[in-house]
C-alpha positions in Angstrom: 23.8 -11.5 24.3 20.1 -10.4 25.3 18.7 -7.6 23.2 15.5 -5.6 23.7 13.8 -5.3 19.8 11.2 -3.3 19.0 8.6 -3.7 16.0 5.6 -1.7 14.8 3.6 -1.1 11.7 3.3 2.0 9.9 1.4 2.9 6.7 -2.4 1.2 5.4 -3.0 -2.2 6.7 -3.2 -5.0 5.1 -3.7 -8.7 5.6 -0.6 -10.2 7.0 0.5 -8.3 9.3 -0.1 -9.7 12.3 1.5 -13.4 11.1 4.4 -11.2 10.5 4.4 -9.8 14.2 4.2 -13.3 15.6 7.4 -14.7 13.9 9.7 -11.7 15.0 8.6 -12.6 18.5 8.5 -16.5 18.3 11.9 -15.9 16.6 13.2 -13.3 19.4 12.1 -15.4 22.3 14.2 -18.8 21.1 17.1 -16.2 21.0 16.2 -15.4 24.5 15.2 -11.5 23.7 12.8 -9.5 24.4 10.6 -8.0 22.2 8.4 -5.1 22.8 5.6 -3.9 20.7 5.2 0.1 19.5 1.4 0.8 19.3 0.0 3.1 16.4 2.9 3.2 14.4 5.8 6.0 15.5 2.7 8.7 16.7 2.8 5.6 19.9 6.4 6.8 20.5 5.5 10.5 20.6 2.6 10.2 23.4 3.1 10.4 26.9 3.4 7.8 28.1 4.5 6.0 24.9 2.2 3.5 23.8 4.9 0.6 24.6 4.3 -3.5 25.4 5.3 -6.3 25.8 5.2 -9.0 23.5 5.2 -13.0 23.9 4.9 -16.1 22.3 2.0 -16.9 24.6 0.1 -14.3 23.2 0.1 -15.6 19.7 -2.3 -18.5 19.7 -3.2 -19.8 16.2 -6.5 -17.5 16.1 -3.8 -13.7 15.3 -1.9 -15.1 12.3 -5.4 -15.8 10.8 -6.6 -12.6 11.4 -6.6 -9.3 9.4 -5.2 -5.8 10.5 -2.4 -5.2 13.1 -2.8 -5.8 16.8 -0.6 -3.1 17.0 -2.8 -0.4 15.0 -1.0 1.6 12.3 -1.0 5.2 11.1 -0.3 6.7 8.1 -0.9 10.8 8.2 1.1 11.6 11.7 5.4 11.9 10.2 7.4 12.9 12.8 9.4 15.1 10.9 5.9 17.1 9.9 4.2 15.5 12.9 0.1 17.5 12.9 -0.4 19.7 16.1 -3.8 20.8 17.4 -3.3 24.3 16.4 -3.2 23.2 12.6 0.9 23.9 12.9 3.1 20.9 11.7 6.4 20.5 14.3 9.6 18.5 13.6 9.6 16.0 16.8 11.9 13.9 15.2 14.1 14.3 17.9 11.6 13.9 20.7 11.0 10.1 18.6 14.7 9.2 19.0 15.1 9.9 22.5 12.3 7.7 23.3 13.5 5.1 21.7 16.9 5.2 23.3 15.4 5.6 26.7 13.5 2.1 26.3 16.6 0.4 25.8 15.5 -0.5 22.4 18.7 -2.3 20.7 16.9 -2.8 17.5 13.8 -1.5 15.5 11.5 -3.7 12.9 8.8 -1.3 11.2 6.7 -3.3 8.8 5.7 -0.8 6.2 5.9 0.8 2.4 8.3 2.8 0.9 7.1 6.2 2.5 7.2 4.5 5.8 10.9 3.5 5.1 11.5 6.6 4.0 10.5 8.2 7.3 12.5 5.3 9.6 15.2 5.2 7.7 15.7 8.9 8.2 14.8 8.8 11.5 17.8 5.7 11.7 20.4 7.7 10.0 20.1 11.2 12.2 19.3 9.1 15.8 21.9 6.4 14.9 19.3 3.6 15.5 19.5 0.4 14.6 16.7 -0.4 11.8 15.4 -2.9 9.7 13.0 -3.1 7.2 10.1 -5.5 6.5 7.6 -4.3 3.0 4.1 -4.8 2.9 1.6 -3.1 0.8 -1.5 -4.3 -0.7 0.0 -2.2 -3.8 3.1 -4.4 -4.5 5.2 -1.2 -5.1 8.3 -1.4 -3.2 11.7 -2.2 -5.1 13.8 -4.7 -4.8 11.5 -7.4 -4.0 8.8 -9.2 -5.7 6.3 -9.4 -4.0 5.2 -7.4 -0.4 2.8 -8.9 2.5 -0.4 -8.2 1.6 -0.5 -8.3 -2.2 -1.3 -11.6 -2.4 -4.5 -11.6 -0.2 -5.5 -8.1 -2.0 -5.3 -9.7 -5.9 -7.4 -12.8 -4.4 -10.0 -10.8 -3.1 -10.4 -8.5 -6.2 -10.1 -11.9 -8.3 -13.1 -13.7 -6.1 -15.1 -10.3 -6.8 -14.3 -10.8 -10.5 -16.2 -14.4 -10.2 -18.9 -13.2 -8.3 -19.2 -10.2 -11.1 -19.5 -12.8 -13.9 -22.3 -14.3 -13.8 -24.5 -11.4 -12.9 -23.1 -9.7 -15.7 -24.1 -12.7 -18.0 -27.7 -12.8 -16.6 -28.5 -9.3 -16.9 -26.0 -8.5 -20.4 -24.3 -6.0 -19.0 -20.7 -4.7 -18.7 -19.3 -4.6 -14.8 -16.6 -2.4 -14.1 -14.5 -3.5 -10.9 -12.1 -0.4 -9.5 -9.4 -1.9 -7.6 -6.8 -0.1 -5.2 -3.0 0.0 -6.2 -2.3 3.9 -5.9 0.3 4.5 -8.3 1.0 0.7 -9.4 -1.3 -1.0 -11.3 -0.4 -4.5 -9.8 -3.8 -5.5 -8.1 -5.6 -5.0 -11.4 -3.0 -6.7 -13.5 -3.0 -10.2 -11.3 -6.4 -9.7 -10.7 -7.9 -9.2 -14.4 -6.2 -12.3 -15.9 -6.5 -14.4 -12.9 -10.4 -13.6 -13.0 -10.9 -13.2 -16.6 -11.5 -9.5 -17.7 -11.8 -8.5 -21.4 -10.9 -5.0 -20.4 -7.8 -4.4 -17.9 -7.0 -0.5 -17.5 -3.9 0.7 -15.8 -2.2 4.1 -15.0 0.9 2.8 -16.6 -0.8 2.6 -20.0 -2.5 5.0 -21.8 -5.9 3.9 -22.8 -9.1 5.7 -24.8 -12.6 5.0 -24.2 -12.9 4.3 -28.0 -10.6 1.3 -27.9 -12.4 0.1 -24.9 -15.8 0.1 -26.6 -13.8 -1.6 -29.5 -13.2 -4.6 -27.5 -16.5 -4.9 -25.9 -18.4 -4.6 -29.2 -16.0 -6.9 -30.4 -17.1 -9.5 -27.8 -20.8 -8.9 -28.3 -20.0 -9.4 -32.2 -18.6 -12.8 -31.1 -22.3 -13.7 -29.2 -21.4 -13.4 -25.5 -23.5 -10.6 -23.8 -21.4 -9.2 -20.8 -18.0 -7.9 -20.1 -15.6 -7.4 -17.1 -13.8 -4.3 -17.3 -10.9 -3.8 -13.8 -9.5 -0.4 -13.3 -7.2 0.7 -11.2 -8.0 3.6 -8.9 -5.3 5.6 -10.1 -6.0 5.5 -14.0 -6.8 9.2 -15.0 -9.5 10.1 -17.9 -7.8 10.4 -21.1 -7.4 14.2 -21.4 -4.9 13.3 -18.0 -6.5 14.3 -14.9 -6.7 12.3 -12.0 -9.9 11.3 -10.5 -9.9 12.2 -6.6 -12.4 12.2 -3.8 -11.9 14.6 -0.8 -12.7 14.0 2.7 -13.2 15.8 6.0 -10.8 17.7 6.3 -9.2 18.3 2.9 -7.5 15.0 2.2 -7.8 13.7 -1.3 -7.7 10.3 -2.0 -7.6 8.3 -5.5 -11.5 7.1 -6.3 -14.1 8.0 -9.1 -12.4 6.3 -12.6 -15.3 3.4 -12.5 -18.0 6.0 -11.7 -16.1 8.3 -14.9 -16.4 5.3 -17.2 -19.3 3.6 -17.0 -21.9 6.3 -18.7 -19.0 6.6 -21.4 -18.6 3.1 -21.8 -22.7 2.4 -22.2 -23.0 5.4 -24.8 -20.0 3.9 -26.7 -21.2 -0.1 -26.3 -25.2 0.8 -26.0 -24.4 -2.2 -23.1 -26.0 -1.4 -19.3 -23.1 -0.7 -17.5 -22.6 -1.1 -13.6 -19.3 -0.6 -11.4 -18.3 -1.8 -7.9 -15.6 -0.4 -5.8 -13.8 -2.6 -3.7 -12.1 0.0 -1.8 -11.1 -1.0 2.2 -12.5 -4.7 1.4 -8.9 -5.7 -0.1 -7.0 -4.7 2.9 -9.6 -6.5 5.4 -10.0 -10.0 6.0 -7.9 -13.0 6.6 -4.2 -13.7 5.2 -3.7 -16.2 2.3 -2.0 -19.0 2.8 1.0 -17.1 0.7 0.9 -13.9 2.7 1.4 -16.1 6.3 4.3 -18.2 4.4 5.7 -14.7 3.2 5.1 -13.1 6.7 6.6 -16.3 8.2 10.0 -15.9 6.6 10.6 -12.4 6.4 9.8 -12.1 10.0 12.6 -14.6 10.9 15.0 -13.0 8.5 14.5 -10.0 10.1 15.3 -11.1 14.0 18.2 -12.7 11.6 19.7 -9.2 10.4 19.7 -8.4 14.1 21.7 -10.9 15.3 24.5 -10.1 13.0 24.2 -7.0 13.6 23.5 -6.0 9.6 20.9 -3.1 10.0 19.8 -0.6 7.4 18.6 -3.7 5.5 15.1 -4.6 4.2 13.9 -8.0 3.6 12.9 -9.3 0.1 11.4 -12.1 -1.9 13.5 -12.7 -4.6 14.2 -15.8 -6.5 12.0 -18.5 -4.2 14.8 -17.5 -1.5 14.6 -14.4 0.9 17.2 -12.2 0.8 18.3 -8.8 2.4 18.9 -5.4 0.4 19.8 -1.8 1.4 16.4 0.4 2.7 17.9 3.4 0.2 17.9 0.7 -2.7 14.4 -0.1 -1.8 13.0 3.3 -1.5 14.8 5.0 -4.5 11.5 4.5 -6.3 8.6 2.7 -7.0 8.1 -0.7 -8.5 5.4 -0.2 -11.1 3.9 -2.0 -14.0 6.1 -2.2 -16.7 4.3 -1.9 -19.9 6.3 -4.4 -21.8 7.2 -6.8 -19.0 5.9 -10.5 -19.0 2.1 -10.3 -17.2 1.2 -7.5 -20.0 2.6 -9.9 -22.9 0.6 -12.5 -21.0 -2.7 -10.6 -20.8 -2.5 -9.2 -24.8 -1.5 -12.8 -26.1 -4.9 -13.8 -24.4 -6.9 -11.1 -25.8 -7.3 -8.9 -22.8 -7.4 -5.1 -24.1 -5.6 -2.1 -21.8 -7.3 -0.1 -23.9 -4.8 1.5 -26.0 -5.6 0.2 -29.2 -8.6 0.4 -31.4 
């Protein structure tokens, strides 16, 4: 039987996305569906006219899986269910977003997002009894139930690649560089990254730290002869005394940023080492897919057009196991995945004398 689908991506970008949009409609059209694409995430469905296409396998030439962002555009301030008028009042047009869907004839939806997008969807699923299905990606690696998300993979490679190119400056000038990742709440990016890259110092907001047990390890190393230091911080790490380091923008919104800028003056009083930081910011969400992230986009997208043909909705896809598998959206979404402070990558990164920073 012929079925309309619907897919759109909701939440930050990331690389990935894109390769992930291409297999759901390869995938659709050898089932014979059609497949129409929701612009701007679910703020597309609420404009008139909706910001609705149609999508074909003619339109993904090999040049879209290789690139970064979403051909569909994304948004991640605009929930229907707080949805932000023009008079500064917040309305609940969840209703107006359900009816639009059902008037496009749309059999089933794909929204590629996080867990606050899923939130949103699946809500928006349960009250308009639509058909829904789940695909994670998130530079931050914080969903449940899977391993890993699109997007992580290309994320940790950039921040690793800045690591090398942080190296050898450090060493010709003998200073310590500070590298402040992304991750939000999860401090995945700066695990992966700091071993893969070879940081002495690896801070994260799941581990309590103090700036004397970072100066320990650094003096430590200069003890040893070598005369630089790569310290990775996650944005989200507070100062010790607890507060969280936050930049506001126009318009009131505050946004994790600041730790690296907090630490460095400490870190040079404590060391007597010249200290510099970079922020990597946007730069790990830009650029083209890894070779993982298209392989990961690849199979989740088919999965997905999968779950639709039998009809099992209310799913999300996962990597689990070298296989990918299908688990319930409120499984996924029940809470974050974050770093556990005793789990394998930690043990990893203490047996080869990386410091979180919680010991003197």
């Amino acid at each position: 039987m012929s079925k309309t689908i619907a897919i759109l991506t909701s939440g930050g970008d990331c690389a990935g996305l894109n390769a992930v949009i291409r297999a759901v409609v390869i995938s659709a059209h050898e089932k014979g569906w059609r497949t129409l694409g929701i612009e701007t995430g679910t703020a597309g469905l609420l404009e008139t006219p909706p910001r609705v296409r149609d999508l074909s396998p003619d339109m993904f030439d090999g040049h879209i899986m290789r690139q970064g962002g979403t051909i569909l555009g994304t948004t991640n301030n605009r929930n229907p269910f707080e949805y932000p008028m023009d008079d500064g009042t917040v309305k609940d047009r969840s209703e107006e977003l359900i009816a639009v869907v059902k008037s496009l004839g749309i059999d089933a939806l794909i929204g590629i997002g996080g867990d606050g997008s899923f939130a949103i969807l699946s809500k928006l699923a349960a009250q308009g009894g639509l058909n829904f299905i789940g695909i994670p990606k998130t530079i931050d690696n914080d969903v449940n139930e899977t391993a890993v998300s699109v997007g992580f993979d290309t994320a940790v490679a950039v921040a690793t690649e800045a690591l090398d190119r942080l190296q050898p400056t450090a060493a010709s000038h003998d200073r310590v560089m500070i590298l402040e990742v992304m991750g939000r709440d999860a401090g995945h990016i700066a695990l992966h990254a700091g071993i893969a890259g070879g940081a002495d110092v690896i801070l994260l907001p799941e581990i309590a730290y103090s700036v004397e047990a970072i100066a320990a390890q650094i003096n430590e190393i200069k003890n040893e002869g070598r005369n630089f230091a790569l310290v990775i911080v996650s944005e989200a790490v507070k100062n010790p005394d607890g507060d969280k380091l936050e930049v506001v923008y126009h318009g009131g919104e505050k946004r994790y940023g600041g730790i690296g800028e907090y630490l460095a003056p400490k870190i040079a009083a404590a060391t007597g080492s010249e200290t510099r930081v970079t922020v990597l910011g946007h730069v790990q969400r830009g650029g083209s897919p890894t070779y993982n992230d298209r392989l990961l986009a690849a199979a989740f997208g088919v999965k997905a057009v999968d779950l639709i043909e039998a009809e099992n909705y209310g799913r999300m896809v996962a990597w689990r196991n070298r296989s990918v598998i299908d688990v319930p959206i409120e499984d996924a979404i029940k809470a974050p995945n974050i770093v556990q402070s005793d789990g394998m990558l930690v043990h990893t990164a203490r047996a080869l004398g990386i410091s979180f920073g919680d010991k003197e």
